[in-house]
N, C-alpha and C positions, 0 to 999 in steps of 0.2 A: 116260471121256474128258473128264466136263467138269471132274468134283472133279479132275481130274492137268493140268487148263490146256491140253489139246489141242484141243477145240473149244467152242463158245458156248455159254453154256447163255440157257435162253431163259424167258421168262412170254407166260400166254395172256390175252389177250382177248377176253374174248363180247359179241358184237354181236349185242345183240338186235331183230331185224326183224320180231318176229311172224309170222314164218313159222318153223313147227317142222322137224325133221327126218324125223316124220312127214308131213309134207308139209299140202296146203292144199285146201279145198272151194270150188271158184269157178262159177258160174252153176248148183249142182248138181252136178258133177262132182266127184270127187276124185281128186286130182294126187298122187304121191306125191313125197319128194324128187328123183329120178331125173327126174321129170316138170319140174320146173322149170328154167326155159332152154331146153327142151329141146321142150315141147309147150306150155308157160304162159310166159309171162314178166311179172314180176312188175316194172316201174320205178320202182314205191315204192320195194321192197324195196332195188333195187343204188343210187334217192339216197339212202337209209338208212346204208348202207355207207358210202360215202362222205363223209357229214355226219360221223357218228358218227368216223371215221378221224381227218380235221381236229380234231373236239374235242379228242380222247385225244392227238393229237401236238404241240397246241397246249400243253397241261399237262406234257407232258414235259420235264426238263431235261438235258439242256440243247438249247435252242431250236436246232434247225437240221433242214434238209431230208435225210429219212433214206431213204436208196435204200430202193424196197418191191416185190417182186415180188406181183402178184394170180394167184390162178389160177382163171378163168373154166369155164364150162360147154362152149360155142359160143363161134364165131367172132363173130356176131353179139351175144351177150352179151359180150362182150370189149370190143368197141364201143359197148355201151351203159355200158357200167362206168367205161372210160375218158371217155367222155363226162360222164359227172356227177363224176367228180373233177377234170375239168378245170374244170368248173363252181364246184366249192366253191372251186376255186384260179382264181378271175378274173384274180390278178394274173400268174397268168406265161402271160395270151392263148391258152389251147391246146397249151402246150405239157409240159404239169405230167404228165400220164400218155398213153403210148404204147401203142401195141396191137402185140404181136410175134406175129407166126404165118405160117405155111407161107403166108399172101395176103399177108405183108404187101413192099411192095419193096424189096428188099435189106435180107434179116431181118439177115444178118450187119453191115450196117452198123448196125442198129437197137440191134443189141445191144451192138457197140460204141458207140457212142453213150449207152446207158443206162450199161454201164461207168466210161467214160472220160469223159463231160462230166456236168456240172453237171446239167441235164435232157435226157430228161426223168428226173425222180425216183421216178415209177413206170413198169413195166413191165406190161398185161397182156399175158399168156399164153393161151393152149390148147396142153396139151401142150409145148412148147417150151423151155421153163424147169424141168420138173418133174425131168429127172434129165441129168448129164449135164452139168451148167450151173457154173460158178465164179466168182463175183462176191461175193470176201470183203465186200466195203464195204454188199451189204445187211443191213439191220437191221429189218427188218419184212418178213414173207408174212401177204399175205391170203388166205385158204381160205375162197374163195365156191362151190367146186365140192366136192359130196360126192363123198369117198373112202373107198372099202369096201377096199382092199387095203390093208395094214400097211405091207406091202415099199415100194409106193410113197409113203404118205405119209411113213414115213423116208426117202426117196429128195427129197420134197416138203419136207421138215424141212430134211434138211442143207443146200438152197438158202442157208440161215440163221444155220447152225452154224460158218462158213469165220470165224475168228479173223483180225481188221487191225491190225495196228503203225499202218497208214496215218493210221488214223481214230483208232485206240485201242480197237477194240472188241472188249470178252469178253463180249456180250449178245445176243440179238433177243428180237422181240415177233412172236408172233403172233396173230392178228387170227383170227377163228372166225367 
């Protein structure tokens, strides 16, 4: 599909957090990936993510704000994630990444909204985004949530893969 121009083809970015995907040893204990968000939370790690986001989209050209869906562990990691990107983005007050999920209110309008307006620019997720979803104009997924199923993480891909006339776009990035 991509060499025949039906959908996006894409390159990946590794974000390196120092946190592996064997996971982490914290007070003694060891956390496996699964464990993180989940029984640990780790807030270096997601301003990491974040920081490191800003640099690499900073370098890109051509300069402009590229719809990005994240997808989160927890509801409550969804919130801390959009939290630090709203951080690294001062200038647009809070309103530069949005948290979408089954709490949030009136998800349908949120998501229209990530669609259809300017911000916010990023979208996190739990579950909601991952299949099911259409919003050719993103160009960037972040995979902060490990995924063991194939099926879905192509399901998680194609998020990405949706070809725009609008924009012009035959690309995304994702982000690891």
């Amino acid at each position: 599909g991509i060499r025949e121009g039906f959908i996006a083809g894409y390159d990946i970015v590794q974000i390196d957090t120092k946190v592996s995907l064997e996971g982490i040893t914290y007070e003694g204990e060891d956390f496996g990936s699964d464990d993180l968000e989940r029984r640990v939370n780790v807030p270096a790690r997601n301003e990491q993510i974040a920081k490191v986001f800003r640099e690499d989209e900073e370098k890109r050209e051509p300069l402009h704000n590229r719809k990005t869906i994240v997808y989160a562990v927890t509801k409550k990691h969804a919130s801390q994630l959009a939290y630090y990107f709203n951080q690294v983005y001062p200038e647009y007050k809070g309103r530069y990444a949005e948290v979408i999920t089954s709490d949030t209110q009136d998800p349908q309008g949120a998501i229209q909204r990530f669609k259809l307006e300017e911000l916010p620019v990023i979208a996190v997720s739990v579950g909601m985004l991952d299949t099911g979803f259409d919003a050719p104009t993103v160009e960037n997924l972040i995979m902060v949530r490990p995924t063991r199923s194939p099926i879905l993480y192509q399901q998680m891909r194609g998020r990405g893969s949706r070809l725009s006339k609008q924009i012009g776009k035959t690309s995304f990035r994702i982000y690891d």
